[in-house]
Jmol script that loads the backbone (N, CA, C; Angstrom):
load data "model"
ATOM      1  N   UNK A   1    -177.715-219.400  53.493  1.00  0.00           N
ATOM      2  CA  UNK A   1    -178.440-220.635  53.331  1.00  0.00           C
ATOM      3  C   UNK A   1    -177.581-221.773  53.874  1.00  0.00           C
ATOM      4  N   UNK A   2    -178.236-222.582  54.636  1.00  0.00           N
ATOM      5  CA  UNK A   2    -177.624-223.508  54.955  1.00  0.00           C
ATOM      6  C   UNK A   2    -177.152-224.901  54.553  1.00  0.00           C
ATOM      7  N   UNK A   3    -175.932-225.716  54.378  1.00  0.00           N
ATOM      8  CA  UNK A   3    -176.218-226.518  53.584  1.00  0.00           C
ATOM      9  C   UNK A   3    -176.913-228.123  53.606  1.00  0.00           C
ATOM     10  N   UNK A   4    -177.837-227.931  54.979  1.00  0.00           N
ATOM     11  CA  UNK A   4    -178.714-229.227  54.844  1.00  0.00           C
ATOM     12  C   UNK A   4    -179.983-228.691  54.059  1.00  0.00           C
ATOM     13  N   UNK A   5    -180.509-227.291  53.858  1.00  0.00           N
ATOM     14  CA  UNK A   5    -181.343-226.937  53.461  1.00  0.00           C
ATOM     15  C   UNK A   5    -180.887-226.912  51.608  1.00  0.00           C
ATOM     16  N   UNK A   6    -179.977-226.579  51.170  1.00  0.00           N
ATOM     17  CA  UNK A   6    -179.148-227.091  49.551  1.00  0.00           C
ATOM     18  C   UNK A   6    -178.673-228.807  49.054  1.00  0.00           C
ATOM     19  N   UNK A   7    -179.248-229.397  50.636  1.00  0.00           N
ATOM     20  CA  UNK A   7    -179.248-230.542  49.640  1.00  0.00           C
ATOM     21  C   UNK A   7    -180.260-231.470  49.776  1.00  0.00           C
ATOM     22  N   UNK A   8    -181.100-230.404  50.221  1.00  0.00           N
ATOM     23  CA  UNK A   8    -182.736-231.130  49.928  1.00  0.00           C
ATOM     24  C   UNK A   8    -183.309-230.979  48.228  1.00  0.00           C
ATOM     25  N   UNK A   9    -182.458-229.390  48.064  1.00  0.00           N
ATOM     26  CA  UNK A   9    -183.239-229.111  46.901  1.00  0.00           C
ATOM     27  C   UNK A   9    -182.680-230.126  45.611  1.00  0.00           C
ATOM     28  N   UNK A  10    -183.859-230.436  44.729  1.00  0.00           N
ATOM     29  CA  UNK A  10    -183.240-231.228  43.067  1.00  0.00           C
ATOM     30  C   UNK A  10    -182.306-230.225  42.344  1.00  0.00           C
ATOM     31  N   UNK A  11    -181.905-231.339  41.582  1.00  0.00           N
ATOM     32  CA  UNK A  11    -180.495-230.660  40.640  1.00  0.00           C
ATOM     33  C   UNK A  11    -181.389-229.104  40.005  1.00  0.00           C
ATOM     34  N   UNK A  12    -182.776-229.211  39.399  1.00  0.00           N
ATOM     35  CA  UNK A  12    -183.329-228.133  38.927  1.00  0.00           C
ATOM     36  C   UNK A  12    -183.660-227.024  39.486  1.00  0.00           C
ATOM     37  N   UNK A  13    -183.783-227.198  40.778  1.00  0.00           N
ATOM     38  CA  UNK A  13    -184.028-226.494  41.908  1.00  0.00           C
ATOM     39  C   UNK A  13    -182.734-225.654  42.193  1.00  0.00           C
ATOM     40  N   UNK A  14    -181.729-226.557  42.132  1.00  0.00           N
ATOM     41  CA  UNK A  14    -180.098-225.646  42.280  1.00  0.00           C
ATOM     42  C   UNK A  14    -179.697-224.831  41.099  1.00  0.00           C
ATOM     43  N   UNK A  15    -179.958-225.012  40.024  1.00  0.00           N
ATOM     44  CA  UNK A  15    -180.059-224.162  38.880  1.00  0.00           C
ATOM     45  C   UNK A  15    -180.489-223.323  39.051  1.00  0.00           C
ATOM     46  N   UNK A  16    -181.806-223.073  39.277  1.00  0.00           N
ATOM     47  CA  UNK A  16    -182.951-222.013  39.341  1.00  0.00           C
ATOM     48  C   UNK A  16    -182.167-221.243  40.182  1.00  0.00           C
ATOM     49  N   UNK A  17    -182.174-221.167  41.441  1.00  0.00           N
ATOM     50  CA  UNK A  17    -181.795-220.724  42.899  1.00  0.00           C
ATOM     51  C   UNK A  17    -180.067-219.885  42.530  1.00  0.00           C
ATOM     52  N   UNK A  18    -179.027-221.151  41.516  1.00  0.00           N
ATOM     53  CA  UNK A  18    -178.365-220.018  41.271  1.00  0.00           C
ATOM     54  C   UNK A  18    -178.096-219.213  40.103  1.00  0.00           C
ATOM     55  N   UNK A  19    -179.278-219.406  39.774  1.00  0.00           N
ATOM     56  CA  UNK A  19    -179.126-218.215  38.356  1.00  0.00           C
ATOM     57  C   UNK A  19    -179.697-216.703  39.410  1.00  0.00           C
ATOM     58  N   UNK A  20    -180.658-217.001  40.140  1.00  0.00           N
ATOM     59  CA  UNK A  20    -181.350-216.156  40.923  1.00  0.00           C
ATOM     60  C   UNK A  20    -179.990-215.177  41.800  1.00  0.00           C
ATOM     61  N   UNK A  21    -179.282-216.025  42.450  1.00  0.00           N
ATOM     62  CA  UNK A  21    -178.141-215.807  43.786  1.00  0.00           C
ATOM     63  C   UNK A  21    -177.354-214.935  42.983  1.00  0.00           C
ATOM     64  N   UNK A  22    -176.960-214.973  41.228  1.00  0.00           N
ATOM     65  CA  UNK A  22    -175.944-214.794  40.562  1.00  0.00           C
ATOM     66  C   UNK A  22    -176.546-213.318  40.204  1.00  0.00           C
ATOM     67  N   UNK A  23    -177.529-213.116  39.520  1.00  0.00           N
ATOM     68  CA  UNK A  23    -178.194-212.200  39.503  1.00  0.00           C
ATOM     69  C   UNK A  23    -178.598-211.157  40.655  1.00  0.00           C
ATOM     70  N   UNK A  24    -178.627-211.374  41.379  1.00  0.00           N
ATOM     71  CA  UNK A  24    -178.723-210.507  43.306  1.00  0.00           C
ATOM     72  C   UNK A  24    -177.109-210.663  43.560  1.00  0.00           C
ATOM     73  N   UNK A  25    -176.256-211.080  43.171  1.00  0.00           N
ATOM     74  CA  UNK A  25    -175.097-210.942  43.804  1.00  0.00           C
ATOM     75  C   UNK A  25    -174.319-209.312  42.636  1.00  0.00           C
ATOM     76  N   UNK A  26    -174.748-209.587  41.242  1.00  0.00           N
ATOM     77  CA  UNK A  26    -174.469-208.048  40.542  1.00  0.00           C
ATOM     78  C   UNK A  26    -175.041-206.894  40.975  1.00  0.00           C
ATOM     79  N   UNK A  27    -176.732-207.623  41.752  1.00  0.00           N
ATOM     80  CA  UNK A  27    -177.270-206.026  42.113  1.00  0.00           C
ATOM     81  C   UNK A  27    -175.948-205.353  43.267  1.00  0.00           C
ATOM     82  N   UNK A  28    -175.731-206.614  44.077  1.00  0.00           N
ATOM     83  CA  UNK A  28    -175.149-206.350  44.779  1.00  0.00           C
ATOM     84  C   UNK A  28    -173.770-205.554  44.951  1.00  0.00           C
ATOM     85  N   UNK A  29    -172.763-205.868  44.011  1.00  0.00           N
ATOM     86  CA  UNK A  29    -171.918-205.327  43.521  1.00  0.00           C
ATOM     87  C   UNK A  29    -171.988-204.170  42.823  1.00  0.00           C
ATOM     88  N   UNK A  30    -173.284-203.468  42.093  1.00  0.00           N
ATOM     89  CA  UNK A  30    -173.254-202.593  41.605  1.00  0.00           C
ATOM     90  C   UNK A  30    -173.406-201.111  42.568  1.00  0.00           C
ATOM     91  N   UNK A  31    -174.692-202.224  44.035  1.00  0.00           N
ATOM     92  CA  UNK A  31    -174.889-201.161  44.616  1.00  0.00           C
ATOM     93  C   UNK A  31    -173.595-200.647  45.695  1.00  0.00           C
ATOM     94  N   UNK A  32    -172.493-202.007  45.524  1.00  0.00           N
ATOM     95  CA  UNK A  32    -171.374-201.408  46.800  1.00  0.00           C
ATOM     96  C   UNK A  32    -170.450-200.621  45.523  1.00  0.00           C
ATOM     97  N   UNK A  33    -170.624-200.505  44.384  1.00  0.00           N
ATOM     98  CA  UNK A  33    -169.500-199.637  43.707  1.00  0.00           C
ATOM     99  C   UNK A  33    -170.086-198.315  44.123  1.00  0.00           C
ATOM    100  N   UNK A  34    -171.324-197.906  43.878  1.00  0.00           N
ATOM    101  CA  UNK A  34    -172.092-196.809  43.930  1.00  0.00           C
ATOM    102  C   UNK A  34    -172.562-196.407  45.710  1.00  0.00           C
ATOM    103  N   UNK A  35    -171.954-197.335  46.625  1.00  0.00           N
ATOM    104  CA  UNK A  35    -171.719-196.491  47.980  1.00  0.00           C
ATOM    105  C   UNK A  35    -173.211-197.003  48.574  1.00  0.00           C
ATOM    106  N   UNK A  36    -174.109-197.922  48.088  1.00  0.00           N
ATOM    107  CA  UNK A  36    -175.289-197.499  48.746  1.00  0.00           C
ATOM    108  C   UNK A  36    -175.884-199.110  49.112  1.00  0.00           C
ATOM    109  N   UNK A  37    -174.841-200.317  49.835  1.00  0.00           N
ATOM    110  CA  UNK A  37    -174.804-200.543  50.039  1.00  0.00           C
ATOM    111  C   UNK A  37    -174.378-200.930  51.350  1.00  0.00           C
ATOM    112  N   UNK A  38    -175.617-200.988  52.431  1.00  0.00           N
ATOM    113  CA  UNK A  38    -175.294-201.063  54.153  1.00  0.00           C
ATOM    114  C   UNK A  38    -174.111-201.919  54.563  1.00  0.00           C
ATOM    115  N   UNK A  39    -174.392-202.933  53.773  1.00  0.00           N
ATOM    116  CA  UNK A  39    -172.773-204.520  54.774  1.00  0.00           C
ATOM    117  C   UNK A  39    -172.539-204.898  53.481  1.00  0.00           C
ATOM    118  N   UNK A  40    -170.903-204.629  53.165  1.00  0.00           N
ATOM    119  CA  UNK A  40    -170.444-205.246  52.138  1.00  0.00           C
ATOM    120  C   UNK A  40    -170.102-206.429  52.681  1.00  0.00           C
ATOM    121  N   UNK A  41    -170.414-206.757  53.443  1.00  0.00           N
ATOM    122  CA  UNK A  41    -170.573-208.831  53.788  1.00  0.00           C
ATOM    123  C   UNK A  41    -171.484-209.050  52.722  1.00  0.00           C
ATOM    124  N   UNK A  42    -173.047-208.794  52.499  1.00  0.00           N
ATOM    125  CA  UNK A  42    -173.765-209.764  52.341  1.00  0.00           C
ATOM    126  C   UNK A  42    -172.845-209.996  50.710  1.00  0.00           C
ATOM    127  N   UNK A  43    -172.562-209.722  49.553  1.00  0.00           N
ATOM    128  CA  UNK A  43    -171.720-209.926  48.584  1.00  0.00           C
ATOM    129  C   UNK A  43    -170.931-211.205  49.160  1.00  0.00           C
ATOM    130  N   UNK A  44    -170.388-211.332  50.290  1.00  0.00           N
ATOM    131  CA  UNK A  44    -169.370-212.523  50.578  1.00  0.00           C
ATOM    132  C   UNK A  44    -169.973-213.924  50.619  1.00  0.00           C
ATOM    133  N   UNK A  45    -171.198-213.593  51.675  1.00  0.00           N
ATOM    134  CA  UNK A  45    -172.257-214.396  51.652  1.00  0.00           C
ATOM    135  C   UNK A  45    -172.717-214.788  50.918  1.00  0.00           C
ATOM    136  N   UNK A  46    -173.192-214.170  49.847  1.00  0.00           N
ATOM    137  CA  UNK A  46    -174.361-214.568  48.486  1.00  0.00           C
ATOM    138  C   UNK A  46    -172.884-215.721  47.847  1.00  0.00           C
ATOM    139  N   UNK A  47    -171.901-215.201  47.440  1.00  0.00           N
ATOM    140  CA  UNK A  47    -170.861-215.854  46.793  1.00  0.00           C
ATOM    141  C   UNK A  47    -170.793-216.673  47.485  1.00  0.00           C
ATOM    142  N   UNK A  48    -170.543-217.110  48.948  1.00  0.00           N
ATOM    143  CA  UNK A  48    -170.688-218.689  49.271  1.00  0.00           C
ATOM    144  C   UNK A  48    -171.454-219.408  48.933  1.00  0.00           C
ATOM    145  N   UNK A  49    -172.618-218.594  49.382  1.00  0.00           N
ATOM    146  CA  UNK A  49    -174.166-219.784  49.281  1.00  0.00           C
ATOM    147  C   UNK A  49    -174.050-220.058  47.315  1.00  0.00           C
ATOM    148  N   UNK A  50    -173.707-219.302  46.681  1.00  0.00           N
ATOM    149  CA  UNK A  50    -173.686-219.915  44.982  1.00  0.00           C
ATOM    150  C   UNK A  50    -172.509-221.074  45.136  1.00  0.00           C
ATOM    151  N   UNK A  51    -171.290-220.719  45.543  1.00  0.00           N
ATOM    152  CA  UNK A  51    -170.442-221.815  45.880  1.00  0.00           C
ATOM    153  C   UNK A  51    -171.129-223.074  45.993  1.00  0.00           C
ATOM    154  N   UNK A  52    -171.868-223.199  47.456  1.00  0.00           N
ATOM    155  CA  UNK A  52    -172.050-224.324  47.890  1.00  0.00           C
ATOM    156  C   UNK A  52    -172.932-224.732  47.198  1.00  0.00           C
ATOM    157  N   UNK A  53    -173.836-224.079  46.607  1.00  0.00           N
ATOM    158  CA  UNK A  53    -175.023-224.202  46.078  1.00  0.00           C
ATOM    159  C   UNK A  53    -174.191-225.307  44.358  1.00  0.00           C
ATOM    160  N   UNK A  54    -173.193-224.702  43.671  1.00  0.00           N
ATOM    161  CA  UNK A  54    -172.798-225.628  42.306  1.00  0.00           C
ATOM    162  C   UNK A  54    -171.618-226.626  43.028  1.00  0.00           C
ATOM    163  N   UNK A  55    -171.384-226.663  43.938  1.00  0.00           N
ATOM    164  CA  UNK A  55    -170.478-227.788  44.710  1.00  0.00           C
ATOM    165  C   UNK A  55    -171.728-228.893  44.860  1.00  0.00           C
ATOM    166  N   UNK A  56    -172.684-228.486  45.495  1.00  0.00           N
ATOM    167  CA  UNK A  56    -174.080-229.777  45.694  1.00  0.00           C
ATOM    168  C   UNK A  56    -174.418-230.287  44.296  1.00  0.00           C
ATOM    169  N   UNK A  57    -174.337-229.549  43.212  1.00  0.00           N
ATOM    170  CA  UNK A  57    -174.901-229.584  42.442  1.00  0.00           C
ATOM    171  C   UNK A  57    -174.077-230.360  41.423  1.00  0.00           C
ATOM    172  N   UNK A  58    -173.089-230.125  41.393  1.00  0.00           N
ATOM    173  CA  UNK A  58    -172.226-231.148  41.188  1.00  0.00           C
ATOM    174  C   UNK A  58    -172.213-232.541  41.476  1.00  0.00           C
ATOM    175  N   UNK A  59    -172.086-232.722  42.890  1.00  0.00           N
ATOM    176  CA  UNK A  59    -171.974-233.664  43.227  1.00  0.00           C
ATOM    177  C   UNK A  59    -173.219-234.886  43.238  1.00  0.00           C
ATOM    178  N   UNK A  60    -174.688-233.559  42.683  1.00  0.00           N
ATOM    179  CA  UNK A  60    -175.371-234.759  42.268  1.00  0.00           C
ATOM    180  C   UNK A  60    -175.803-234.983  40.971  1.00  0.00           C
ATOM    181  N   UNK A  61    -174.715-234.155  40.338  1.00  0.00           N
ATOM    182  CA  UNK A  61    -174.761-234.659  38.885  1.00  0.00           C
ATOM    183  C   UNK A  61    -174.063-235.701  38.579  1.00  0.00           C
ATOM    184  N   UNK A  62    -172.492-235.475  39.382  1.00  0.00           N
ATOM    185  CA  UNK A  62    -171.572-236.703  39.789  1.00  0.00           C
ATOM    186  C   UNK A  62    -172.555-238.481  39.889  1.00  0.00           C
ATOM    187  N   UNK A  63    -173.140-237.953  40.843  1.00  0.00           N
ATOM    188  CA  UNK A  63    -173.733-239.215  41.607  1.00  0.00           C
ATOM    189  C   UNK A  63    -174.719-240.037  40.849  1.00  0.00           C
ATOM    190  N   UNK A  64    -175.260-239.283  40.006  1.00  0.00           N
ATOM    191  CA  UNK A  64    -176.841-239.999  38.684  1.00  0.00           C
ATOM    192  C   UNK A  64    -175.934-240.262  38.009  1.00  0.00           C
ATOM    193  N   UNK A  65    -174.743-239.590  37.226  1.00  0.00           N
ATOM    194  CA  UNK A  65    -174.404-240.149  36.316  1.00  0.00           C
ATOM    195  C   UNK A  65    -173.181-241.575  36.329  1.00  0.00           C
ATOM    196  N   UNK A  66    -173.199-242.034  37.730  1.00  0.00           N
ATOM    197  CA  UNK A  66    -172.229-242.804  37.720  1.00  0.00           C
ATOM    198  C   UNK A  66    -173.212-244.279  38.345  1.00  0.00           C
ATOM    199  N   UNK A  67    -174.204-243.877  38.342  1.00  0.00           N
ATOM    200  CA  UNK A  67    -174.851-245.028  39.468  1.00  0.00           C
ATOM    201  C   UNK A  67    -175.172-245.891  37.978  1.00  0.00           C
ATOM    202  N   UNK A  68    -175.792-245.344  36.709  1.00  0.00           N
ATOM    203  CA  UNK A  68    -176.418-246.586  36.103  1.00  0.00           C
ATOM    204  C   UNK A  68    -175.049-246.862  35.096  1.00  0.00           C
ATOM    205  N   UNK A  69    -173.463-246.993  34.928  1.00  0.00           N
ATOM    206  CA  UNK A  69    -172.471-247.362  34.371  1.00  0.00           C
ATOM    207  C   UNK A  69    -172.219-248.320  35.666  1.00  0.00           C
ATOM    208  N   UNK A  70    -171.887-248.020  36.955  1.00  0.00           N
ATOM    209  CA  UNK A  70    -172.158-249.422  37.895  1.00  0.00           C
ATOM    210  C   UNK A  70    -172.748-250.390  37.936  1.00  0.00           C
ATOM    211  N   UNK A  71    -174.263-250.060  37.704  1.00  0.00           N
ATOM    212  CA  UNK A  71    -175.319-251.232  37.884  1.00  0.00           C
ATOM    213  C   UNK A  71    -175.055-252.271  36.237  1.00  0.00           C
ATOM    214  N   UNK A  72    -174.352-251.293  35.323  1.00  0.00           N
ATOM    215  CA  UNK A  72    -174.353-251.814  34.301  1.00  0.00           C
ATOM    216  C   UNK A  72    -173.258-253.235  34.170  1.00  0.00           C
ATOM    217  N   UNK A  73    -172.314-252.645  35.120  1.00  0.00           N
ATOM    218  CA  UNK A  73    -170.980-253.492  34.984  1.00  0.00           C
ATOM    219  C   UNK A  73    -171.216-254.884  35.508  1.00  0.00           C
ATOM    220  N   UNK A  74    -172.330-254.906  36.867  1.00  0.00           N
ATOM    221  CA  UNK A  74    -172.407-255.976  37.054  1.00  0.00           C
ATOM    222  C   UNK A  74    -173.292-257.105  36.988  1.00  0.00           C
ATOM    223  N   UNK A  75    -173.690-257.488  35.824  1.00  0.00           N
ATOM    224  CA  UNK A  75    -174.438-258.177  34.961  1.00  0.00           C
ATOM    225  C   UNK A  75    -173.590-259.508  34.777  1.00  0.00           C
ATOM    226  N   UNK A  76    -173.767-260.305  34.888  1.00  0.00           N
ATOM    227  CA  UNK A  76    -172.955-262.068  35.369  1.00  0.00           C
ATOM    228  C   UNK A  76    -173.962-262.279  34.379  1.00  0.00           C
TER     229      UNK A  76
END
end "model"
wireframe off; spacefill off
backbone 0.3
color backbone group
């Protein structure tokens, strides 16, 4: 997944997506312990895209929660 396409999605949207990624990344692991997995890449892959996926997600939790303590401060 790419990451202009992860930061279209809402903070709820990134939740969803990586509870989903987190869950397909054990199938994943279970099926490369048990041999019956074609490219032990995609495991590397899925673990980035969750990466990037709570790095965005972060950063727009970061970002809501700091905008209305700003707007607050500057009140004259």
């Amino acid at each position: 997944m790419k990451l202009v396409e992860i930061r279209q999605m809402s903070v709820k949207e990134l939740q969803e997506r990586v509870k989903s990624e987190e869950e397909m990344l054990s199938q994943l692991r279970f099926r490369l312990a048990s041999s019956q997995l074609e490219s032990p890449i995609k495991v590397r892959l899925v673990r980035r895209d969750i990466a990037r996926m709570k790095t965005v997600e972060r950063e727009l939790l970061k970002n809501n929660s700091t905008k209305p303590a700003e707007s607050s401060n500057k009140t004259i």
